[in-house]
N, C-alpha and C positions, 0 to 999 in steps of 0.2 A: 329330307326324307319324304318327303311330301303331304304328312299330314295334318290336317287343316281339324283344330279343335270345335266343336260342334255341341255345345249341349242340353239344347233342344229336344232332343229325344231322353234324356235322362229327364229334364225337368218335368215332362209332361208323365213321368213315372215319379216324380219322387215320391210322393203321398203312400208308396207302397217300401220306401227306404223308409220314411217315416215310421211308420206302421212296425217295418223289422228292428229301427233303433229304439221304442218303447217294448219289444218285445224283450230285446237283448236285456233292457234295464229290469224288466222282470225277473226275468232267469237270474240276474247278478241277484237282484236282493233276495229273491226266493231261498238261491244256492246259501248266501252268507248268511242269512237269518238261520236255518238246519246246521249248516256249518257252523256255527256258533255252539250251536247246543251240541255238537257232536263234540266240538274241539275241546267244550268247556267239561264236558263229564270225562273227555280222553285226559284234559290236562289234570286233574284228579286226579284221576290212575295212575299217572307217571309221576305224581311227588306223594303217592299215598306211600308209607311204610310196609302195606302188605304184600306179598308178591303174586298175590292172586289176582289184584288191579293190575298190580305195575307191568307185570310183562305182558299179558295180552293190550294195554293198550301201546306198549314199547313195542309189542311185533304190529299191530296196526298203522303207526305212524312209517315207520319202516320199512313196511311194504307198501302202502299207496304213495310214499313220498317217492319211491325208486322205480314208480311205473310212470311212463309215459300215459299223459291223460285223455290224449286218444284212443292211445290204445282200452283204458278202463273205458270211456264211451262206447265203443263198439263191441266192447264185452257185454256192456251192459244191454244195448240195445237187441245184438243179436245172439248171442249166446244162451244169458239169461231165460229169455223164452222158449230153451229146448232145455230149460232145467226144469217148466212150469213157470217161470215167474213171470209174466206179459205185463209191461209200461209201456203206456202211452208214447209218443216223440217227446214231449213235451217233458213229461211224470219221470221219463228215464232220464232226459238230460239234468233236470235239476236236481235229482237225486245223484247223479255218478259227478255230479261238482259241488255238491256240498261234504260229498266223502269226503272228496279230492280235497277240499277246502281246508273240514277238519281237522285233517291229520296236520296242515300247514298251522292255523289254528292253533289247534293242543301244545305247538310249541311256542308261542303265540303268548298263550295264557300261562302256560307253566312261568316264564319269564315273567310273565306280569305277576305271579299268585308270589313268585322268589324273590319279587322285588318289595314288599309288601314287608316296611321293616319286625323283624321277630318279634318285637315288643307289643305290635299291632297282632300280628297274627297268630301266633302261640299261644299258649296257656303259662302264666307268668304272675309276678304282683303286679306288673303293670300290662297285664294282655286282654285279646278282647273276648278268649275264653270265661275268662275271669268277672271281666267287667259286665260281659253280655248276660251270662250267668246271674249275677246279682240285682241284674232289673228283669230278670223272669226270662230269659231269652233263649232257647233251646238252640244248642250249636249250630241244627240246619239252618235254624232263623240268624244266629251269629253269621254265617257263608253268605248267607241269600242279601243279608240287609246289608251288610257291613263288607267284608272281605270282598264280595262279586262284584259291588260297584268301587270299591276303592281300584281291584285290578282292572275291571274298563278304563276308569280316567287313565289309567297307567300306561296303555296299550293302543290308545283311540290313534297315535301315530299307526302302528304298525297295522291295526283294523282299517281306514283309509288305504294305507297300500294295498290291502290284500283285495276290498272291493273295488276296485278298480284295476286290477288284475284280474279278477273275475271278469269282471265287464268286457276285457278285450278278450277274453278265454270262449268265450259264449260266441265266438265269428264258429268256433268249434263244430257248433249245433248244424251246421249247414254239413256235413258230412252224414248227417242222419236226417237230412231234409225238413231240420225245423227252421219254419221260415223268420230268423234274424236277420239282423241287417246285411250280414256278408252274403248269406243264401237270397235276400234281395236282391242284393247288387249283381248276384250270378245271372240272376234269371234274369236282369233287363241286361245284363250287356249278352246275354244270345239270344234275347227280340232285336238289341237296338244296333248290336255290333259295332257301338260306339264302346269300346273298349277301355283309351286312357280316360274319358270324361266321367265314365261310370266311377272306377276305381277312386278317381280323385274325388269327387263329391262323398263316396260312401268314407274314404278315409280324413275329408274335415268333417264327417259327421263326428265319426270314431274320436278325432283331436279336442273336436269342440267339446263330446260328452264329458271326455275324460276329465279334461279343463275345468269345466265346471264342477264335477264331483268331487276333484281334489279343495277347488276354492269353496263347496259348502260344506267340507267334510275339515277344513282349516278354521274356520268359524265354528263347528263344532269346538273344534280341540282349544280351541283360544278360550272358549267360555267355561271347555270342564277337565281340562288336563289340568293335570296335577302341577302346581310348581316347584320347583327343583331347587 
């Protein structure tokens, strides 16, 4: 075919792939730290008894799970502001992915709050209703101390998949011109018109973050997942 790999002209740009691969890893944690709190007050809702919780978060998870997340990106970006509500590039994207997140999440946590065996979780003679209760612990305090961290260690698997899933979600932002790593690598390969050289350094970036987020997010899990 005739062409002759060259990537020179990407090197003398990477500092600006750089720059978008520390961006992208913001946006993930930013997204998944809200996404958390969203999923964890949605996965409530969806094992509370009431149905005043249950179904508005049962139609929240159900509908951002069944849209395509571009499409909520660009709702967000440009729709939104002819509703009144103006975000930033930046303020829109990590908010329309920690929805997105969320609602992945809340099923997420539900799973973990259900795995959480009854005796632990319930009100029983031998539950932590019970137990929390009789060292002065008020139920929210029972959730917050006891219950929320038991279902984290529970889940640290499936939280690892989902930030890292994030991570490669956020090439997204370059459709709204927030400059991550993919929206980098756009713009040096129409300065440098080195095409396959850009793509491939931008995608061992991509490899290598990933790599490493799963091996420090395994060292997590080895130290406080639960054993089975």
């Amino acid at each position: 075919m005739g062409y002759t790999l060259n990537f020179s002209a990407v090197w003398r740009s990477f500092d600006q792939l750089l720059w978008g691969l520390l961006l992208s890893l913001e946006l993930a944690i930013g997204a998944i730290l809200i996404g958390a709190v969203i999923g964890l007050v949605t996965a409530f809702g969806l094992i509370s008894k009431s149905g005043w919780a249950r179904r508005p978060a049962a139609l929240y998870v159900t509908v951002i799970r069944n849209l395509p997340i571009l499409v909520l990106i660009l709702f967000s970006y440009f729709a939104l502001p002819q509703m009144g509500v103006r975000l930033g590039k930046i303020e829109s994207f990590v908010a329309t992915l920690a929805i997105y997140s969320g609602a992945y999440l809340a099923e997420v946590f539900r799973a973990g709050l259900l795995s959480i065996p009854n005796g632990l979780k319930e009100a029983g003679p031998n539950g932590l209703k019970e137990a929390g209760l009789a060292i002065g612990l008020t139920p929210m305090q029972i959730r917050t101390s006891i219950v929320i961290p038991l279902m984290f260690r529970n889940v640290l698997p499936s939280l690892s998949s989902t930030l890292i899933s994030l991570f490669k979600d956020t090439s997204l932002a370059a459709a709204i011109a927030v400059p991550e790593l993919t929206f980098e690598a756009r713009k040096i390969n129409v300065e440098t018109f080195r095409v396959v050289e850009t793509w491939i350094v931008a995608s061992c970036l991509y490899v290598a973050t990933c790599t490493v987020l799963a091996a420090l997010m395994r060292m997590v899990e080895r130290r406080l997942v639960i054993s089975r």
